[in-house]
Gaussian input, Z-matrix of N, CA and C with variables (Angstrom, degrees):
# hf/3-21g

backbone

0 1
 N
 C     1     B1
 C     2     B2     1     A1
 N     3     B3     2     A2     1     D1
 C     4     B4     3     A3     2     D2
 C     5     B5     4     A4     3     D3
 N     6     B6     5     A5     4     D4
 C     7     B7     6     A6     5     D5
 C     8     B8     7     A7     6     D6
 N     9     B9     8     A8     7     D7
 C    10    B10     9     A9     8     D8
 C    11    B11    10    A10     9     D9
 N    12    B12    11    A11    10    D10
 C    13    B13    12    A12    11    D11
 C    14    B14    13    A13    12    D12
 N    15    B15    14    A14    13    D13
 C    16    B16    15    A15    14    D14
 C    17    B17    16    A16    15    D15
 N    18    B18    17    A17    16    D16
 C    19    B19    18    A18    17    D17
 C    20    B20    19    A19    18    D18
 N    21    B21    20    A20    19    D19
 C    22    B22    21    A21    20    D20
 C    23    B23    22    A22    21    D21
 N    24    B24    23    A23    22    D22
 C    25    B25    24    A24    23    D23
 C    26    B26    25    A25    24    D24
 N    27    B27    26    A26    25    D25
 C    28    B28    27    A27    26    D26
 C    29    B29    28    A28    27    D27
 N    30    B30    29    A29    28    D28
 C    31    B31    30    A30    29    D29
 C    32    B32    31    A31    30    D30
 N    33    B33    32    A32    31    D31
 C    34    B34    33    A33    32    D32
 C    35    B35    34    A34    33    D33
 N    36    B36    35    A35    34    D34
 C    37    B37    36    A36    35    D35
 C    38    B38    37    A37    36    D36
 N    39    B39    38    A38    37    D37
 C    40    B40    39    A39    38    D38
 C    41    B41    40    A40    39    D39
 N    42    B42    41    A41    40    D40
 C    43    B43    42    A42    41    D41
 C    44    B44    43    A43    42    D42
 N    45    B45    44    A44    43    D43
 C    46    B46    45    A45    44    D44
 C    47    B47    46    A46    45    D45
 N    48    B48    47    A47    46    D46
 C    49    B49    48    A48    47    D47
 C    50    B50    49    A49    48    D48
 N    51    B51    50    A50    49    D49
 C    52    B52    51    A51    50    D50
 C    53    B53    52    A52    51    D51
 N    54    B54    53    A53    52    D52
 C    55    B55    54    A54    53    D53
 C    56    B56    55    A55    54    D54
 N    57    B57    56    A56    55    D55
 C    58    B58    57    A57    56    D56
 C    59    B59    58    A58    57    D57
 N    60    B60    59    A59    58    D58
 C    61    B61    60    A60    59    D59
 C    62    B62    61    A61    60    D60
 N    63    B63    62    A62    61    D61
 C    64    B64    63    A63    62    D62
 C    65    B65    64    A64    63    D63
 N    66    B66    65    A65    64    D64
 C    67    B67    66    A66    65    D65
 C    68    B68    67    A67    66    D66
 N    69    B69    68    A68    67    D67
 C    70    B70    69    A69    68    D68
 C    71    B71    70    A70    69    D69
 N    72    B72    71    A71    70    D70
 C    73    B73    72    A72    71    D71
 C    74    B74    73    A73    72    D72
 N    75    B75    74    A74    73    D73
 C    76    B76    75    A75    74    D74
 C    77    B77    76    A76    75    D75
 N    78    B78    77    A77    76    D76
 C    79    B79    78    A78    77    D77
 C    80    B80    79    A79    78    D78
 N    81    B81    80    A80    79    D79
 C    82    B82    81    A81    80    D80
 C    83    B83    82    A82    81    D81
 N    84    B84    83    A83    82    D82
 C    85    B85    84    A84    83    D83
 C    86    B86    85    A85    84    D84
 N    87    B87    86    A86    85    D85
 C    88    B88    87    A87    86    D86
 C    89    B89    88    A88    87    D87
 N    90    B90    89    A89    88    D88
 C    91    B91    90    A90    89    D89
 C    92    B92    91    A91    90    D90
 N    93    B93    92    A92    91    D91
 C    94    B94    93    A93    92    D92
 C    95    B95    94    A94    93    D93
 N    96    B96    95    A95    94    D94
 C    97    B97    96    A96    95    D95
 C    98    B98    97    A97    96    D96
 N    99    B99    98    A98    97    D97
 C   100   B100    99    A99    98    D98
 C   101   B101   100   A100    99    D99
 N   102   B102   101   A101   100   D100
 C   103   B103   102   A102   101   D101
 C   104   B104   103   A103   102   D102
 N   105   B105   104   A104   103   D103
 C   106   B106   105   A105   104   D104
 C   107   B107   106   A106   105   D105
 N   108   B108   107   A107   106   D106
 C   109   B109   108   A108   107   D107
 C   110   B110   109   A109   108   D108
 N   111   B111   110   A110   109   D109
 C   112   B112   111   A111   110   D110
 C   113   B113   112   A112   111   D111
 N   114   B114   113   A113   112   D112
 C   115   B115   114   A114   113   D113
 C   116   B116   115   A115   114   D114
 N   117   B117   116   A116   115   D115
 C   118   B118   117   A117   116   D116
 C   119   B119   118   A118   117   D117
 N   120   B120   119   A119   118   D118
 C   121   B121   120   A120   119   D119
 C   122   B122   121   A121   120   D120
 N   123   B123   122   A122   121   D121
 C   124   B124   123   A123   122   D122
 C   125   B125   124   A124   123   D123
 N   126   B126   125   A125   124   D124
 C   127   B127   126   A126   125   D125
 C   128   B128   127   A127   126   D126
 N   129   B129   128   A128   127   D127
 C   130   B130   129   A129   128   D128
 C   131   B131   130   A130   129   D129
 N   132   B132   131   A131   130   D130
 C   133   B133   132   A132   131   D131
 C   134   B134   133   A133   132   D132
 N   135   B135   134   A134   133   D133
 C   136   B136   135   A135   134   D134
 C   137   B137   136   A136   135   D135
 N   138   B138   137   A137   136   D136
 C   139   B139   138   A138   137   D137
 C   140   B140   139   A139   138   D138
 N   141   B141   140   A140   139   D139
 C   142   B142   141   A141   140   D140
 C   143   B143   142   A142   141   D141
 N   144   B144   143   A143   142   D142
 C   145   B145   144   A144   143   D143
 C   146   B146   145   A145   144   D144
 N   147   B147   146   A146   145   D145
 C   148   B148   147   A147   146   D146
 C   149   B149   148   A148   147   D147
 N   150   B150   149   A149   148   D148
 C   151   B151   150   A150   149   D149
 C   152   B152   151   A151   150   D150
 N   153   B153   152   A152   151   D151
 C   154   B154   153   A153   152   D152
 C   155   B155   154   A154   153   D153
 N   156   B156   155   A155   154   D154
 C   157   B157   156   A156   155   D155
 C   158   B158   157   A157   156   D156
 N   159   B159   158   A158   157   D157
 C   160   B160   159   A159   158   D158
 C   161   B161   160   A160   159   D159
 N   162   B162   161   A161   160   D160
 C   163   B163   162   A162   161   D161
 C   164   B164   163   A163   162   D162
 N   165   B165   164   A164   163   D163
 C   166   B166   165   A165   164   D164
 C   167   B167   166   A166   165   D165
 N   168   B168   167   A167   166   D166
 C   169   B169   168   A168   167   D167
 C   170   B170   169   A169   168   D168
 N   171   B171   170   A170   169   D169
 C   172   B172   171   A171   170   D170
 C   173   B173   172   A172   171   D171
 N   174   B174   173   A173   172   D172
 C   175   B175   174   A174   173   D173
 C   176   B176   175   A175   174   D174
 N   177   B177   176   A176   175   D175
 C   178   B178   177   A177   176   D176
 C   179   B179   178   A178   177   D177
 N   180   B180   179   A179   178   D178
 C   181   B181   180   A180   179   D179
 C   182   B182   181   A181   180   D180
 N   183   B183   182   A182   181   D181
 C   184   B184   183   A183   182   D182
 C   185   B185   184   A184   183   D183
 N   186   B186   185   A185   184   D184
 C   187   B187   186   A186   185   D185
 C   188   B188   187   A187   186   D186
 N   189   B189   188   A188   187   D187
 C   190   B190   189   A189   188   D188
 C   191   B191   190   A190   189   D189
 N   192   B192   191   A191   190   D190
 C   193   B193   192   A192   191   D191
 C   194   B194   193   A193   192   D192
 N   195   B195   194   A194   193   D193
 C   196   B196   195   A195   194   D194
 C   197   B197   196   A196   195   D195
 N   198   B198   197   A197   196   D196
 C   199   B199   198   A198   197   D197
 C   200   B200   199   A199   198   D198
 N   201   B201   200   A200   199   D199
 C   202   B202   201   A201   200   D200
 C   203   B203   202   A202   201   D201
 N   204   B204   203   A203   202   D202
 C   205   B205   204   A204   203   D203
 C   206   B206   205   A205   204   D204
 N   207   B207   206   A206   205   D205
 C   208   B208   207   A207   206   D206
 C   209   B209   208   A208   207   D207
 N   210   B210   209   A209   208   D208
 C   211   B211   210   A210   209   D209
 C   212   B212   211   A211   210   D210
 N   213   B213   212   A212   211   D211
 C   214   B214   213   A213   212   D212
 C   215   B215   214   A214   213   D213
 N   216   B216   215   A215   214   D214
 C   217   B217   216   A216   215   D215
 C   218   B218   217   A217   216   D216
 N   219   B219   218   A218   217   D217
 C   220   B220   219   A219   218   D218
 C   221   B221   220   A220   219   D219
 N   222   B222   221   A221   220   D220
 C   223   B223   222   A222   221   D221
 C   224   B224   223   A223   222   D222
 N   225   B225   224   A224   223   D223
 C   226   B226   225   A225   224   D224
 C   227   B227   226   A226   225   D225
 N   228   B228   227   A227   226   D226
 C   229   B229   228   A228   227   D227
 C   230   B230   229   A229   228   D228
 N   231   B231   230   A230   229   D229
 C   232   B232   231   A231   230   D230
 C   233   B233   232   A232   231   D231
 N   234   B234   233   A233   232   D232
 C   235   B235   234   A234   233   D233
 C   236   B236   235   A235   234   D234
 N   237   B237   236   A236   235   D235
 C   238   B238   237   A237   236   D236
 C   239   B239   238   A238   237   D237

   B1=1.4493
   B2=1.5249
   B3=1.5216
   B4=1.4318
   B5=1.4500
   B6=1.1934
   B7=1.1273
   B8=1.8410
   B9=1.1284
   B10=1.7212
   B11=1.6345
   B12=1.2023
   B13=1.1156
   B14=1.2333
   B15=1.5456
   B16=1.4762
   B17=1.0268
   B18=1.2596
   B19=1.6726
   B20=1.2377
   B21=1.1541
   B22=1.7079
   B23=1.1473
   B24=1.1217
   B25=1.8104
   B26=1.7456
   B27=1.7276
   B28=1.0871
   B29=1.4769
   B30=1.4217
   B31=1.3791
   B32=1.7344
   B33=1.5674
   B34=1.3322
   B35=1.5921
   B36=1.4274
   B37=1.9626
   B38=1.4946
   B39=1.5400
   B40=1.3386
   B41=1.4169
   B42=1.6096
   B43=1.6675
   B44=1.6849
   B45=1.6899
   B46=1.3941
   B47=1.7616
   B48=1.1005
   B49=1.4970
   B50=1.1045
   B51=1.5188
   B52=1.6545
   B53=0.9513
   B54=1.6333
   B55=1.4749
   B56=1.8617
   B57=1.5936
   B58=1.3416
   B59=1.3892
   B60=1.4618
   B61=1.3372
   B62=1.7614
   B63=1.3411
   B64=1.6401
   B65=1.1370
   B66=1.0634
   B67=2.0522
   B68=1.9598
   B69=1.4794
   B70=1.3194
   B71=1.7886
   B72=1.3613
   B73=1.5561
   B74=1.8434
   B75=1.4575
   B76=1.9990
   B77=1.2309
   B78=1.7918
   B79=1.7030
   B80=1.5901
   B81=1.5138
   B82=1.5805
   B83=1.7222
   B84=1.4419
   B85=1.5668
   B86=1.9305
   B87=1.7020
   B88=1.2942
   B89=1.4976
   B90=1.4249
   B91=1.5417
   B92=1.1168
   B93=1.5668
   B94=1.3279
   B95=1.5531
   B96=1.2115
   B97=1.8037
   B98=1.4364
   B99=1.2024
   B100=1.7356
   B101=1.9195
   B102=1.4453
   B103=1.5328
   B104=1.7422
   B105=1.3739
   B106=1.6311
   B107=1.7030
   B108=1.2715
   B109=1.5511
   B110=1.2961
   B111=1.2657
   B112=2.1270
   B113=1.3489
   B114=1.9912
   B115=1.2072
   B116=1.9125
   B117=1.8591
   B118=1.8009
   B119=1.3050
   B120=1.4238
   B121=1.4930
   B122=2.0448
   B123=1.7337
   B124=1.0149
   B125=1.5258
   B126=1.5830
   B127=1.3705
   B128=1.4335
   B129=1.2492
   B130=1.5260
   B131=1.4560
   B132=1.7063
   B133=1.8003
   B134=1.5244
   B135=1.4186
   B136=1.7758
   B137=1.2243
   B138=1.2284
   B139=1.8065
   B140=1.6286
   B141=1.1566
   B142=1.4561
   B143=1.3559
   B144=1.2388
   B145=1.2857
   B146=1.6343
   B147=1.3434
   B148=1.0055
   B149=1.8698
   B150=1.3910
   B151=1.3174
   B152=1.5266
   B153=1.3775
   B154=1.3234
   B155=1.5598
   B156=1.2909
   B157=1.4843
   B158=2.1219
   B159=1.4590
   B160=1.7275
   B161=1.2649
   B162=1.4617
   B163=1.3745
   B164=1.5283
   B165=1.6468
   B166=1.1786
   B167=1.3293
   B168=1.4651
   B169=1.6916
   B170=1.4451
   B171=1.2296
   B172=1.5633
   B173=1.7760
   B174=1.4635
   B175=1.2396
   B176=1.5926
   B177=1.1950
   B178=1.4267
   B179=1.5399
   B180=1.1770
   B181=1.3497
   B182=1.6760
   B183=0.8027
   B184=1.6338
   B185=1.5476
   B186=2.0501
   B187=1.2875
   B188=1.5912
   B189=1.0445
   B190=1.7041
   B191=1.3078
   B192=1.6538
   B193=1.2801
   B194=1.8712
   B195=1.5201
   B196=1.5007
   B197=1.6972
   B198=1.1359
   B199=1.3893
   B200=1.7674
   B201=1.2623
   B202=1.4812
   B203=1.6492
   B204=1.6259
   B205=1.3019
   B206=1.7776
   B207=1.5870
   B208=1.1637
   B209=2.5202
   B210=1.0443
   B211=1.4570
   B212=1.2776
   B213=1.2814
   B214=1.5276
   B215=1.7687
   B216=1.3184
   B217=1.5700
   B218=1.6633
   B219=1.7028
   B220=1.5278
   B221=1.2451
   B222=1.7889
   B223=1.5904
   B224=1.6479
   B225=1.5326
   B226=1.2569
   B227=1.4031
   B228=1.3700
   B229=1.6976
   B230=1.4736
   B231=1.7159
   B232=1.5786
   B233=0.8559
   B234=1.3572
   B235=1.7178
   B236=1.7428
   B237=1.5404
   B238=1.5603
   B239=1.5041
   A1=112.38
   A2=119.17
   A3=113.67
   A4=92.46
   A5=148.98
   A6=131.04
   A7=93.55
   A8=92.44
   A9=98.13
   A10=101.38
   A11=115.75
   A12=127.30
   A13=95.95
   A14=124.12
   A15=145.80
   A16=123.42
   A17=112.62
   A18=129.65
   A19=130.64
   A20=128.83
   A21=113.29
   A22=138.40
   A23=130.08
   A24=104.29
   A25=91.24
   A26=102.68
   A27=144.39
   A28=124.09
   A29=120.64
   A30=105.43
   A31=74.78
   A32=115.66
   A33=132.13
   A34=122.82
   A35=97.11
   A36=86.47
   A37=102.31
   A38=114.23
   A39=131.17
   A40=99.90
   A41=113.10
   A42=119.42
   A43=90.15
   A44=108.67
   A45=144.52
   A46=89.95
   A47=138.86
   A48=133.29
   A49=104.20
   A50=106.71
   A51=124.56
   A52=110.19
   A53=134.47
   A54=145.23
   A55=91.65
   A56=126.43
   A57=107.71
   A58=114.65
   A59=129.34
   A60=122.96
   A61=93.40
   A62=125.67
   A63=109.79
   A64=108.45
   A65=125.83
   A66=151.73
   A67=89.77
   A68=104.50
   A69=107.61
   A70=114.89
   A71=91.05
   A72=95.69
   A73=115.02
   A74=98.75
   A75=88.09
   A76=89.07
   A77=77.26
   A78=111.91
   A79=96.78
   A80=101.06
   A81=94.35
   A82=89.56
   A83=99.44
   A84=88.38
   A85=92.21
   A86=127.32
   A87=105.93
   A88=90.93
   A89=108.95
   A90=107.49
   A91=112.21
   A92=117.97
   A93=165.63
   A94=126.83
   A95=105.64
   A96=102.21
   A97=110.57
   A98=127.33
   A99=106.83
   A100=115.90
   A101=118.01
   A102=109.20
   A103=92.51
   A104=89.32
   A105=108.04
   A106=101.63
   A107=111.87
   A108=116.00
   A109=102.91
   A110=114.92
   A111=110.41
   A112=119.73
   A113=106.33
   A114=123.78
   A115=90.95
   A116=111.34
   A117=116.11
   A118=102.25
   A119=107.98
   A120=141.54
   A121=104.01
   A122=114.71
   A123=132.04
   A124=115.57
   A125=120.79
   A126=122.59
   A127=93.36
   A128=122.48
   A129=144.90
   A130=129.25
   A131=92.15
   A132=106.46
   A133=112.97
   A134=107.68
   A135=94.82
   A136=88.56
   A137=149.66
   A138=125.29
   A139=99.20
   A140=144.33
   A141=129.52
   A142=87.59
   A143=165.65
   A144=138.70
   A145=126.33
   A146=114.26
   A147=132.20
   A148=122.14
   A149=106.33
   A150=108.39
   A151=118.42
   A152=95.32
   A153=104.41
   A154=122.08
   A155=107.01
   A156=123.25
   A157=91.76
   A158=90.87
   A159=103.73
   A160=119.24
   A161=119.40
   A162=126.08
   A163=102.67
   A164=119.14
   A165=128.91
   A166=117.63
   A167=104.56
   A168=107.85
   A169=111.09
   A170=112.55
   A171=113.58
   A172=98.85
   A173=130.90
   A174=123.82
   A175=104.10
   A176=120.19
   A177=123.41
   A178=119.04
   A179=119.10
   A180=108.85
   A181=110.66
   A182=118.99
   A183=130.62
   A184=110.42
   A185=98.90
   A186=93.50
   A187=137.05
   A188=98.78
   A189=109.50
   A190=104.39
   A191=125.63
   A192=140.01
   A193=82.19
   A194=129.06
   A195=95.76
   A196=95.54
   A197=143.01
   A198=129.62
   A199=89.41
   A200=130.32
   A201=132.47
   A202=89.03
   A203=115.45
   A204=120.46
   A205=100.82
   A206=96.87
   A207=96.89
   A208=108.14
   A209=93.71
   A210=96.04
   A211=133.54
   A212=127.82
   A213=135.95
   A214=102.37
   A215=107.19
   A216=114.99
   A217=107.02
   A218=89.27
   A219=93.12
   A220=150.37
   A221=95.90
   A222=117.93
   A223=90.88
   A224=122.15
   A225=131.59
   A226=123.72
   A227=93.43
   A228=113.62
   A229=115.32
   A230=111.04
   A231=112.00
   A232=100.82
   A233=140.91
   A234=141.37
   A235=110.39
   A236=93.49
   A237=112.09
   A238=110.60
   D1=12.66
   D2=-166.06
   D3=-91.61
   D4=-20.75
   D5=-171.76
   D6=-112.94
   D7=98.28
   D8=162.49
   D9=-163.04
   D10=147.02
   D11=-151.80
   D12=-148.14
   D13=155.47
   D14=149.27
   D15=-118.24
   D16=-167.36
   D17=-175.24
   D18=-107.90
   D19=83.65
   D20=-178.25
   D21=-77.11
   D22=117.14
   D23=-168.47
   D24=-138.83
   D25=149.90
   D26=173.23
   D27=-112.01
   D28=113.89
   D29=-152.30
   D30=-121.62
   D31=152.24
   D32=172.73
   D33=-142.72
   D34=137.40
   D35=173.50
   D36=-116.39
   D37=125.61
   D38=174.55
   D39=-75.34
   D40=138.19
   D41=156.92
   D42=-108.63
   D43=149.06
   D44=150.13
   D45=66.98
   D46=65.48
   D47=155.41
   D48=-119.27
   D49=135.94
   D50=-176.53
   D51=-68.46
   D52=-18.89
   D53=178.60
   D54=-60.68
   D55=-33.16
   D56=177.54
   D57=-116.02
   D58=6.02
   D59=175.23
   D60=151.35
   D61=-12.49
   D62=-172.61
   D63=84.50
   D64=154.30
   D65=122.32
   D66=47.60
   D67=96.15
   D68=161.86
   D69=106.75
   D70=-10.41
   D71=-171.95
   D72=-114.90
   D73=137.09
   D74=175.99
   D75=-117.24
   D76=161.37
   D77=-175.75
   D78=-120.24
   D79=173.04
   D80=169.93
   D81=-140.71
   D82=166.17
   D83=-177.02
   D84=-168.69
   D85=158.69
   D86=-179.91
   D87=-160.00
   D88=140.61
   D89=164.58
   D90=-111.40
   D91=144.04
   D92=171.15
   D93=-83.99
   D94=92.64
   D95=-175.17
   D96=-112.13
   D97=126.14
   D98=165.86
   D99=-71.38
   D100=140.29
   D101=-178.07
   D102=-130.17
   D103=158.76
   D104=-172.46
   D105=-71.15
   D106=-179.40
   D107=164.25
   D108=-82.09
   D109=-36.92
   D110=175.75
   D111=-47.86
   D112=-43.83
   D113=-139.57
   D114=-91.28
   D115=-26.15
   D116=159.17
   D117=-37.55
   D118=-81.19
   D119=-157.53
   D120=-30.67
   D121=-42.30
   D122=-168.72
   D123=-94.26
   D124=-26.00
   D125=-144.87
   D126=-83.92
   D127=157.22
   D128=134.08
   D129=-95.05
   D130=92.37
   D131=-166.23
   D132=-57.69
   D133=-18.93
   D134=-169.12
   D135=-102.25
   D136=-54.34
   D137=-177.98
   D138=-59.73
   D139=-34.65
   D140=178.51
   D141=-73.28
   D142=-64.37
   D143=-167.56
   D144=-56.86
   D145=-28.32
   D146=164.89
   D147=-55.56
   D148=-68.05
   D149=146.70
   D150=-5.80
   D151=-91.84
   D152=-167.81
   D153=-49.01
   D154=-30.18
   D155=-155.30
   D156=-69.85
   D157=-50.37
   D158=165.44
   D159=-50.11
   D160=-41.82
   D161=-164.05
   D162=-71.21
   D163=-49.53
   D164=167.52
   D165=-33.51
   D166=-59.71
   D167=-169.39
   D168=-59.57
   D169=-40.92
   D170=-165.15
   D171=-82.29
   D172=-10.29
   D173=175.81
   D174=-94.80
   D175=-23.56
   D176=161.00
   D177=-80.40
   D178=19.79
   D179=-173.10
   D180=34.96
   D181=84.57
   D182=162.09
   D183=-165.91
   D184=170.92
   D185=151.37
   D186=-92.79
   D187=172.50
   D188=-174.02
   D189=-39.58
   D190=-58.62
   D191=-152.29
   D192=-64.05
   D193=-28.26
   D194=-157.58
   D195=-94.44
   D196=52.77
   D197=-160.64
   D198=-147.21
   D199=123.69
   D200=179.99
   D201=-103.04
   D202=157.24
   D203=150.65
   D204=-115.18
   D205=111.60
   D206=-175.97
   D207=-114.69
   D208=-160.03
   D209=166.44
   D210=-55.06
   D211=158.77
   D212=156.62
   D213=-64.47
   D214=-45.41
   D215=-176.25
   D216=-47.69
   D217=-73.95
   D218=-179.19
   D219=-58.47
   D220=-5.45
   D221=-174.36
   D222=-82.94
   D223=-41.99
   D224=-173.65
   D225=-50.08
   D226=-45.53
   D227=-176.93
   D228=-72.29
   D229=-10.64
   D230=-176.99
   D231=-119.81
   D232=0.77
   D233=-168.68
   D234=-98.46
   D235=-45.14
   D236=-162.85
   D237=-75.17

């Protein structure tokens, strides 16, 4: 069972990044990692969500405050 792995995903909606149009416009965007069954057993989902939520902003050029971590659902419903 040591090699089994899942899926993590983080789904986010950016306000005002030029990566989707600038000043007035959202984007949605989500990363996807595969993690071990060890790497469950160890993680801390809300500072690893946190992370990311930072990582986003600073790859979107924005601030933190404009980046939501929202659903898989809701990323779906604005993407599709």
């Amino acid at each position: 069972m040591d090699n089994i792995t899942m899926s993590l995903g983080i789904y986010f909606e950016v306000k005002d990044a030029e990566i989707y149009g600038g000043e007035g416009t959202v984007g949605y965007a989500a990363t996807i990692v595969d993690i071990s069954l060890s790497g469950l057993q160890k993680a801390d989902f809300t500072k690893y969500a946190e992370s990311q939520k930072e990582g986003m902003a600073q790859f979107c050029h924005v601030p933190v405050e404009k980046v939501r971590v929202i659903s898989r659902d809701e990323c779906e419903e604005n993407t599709d």
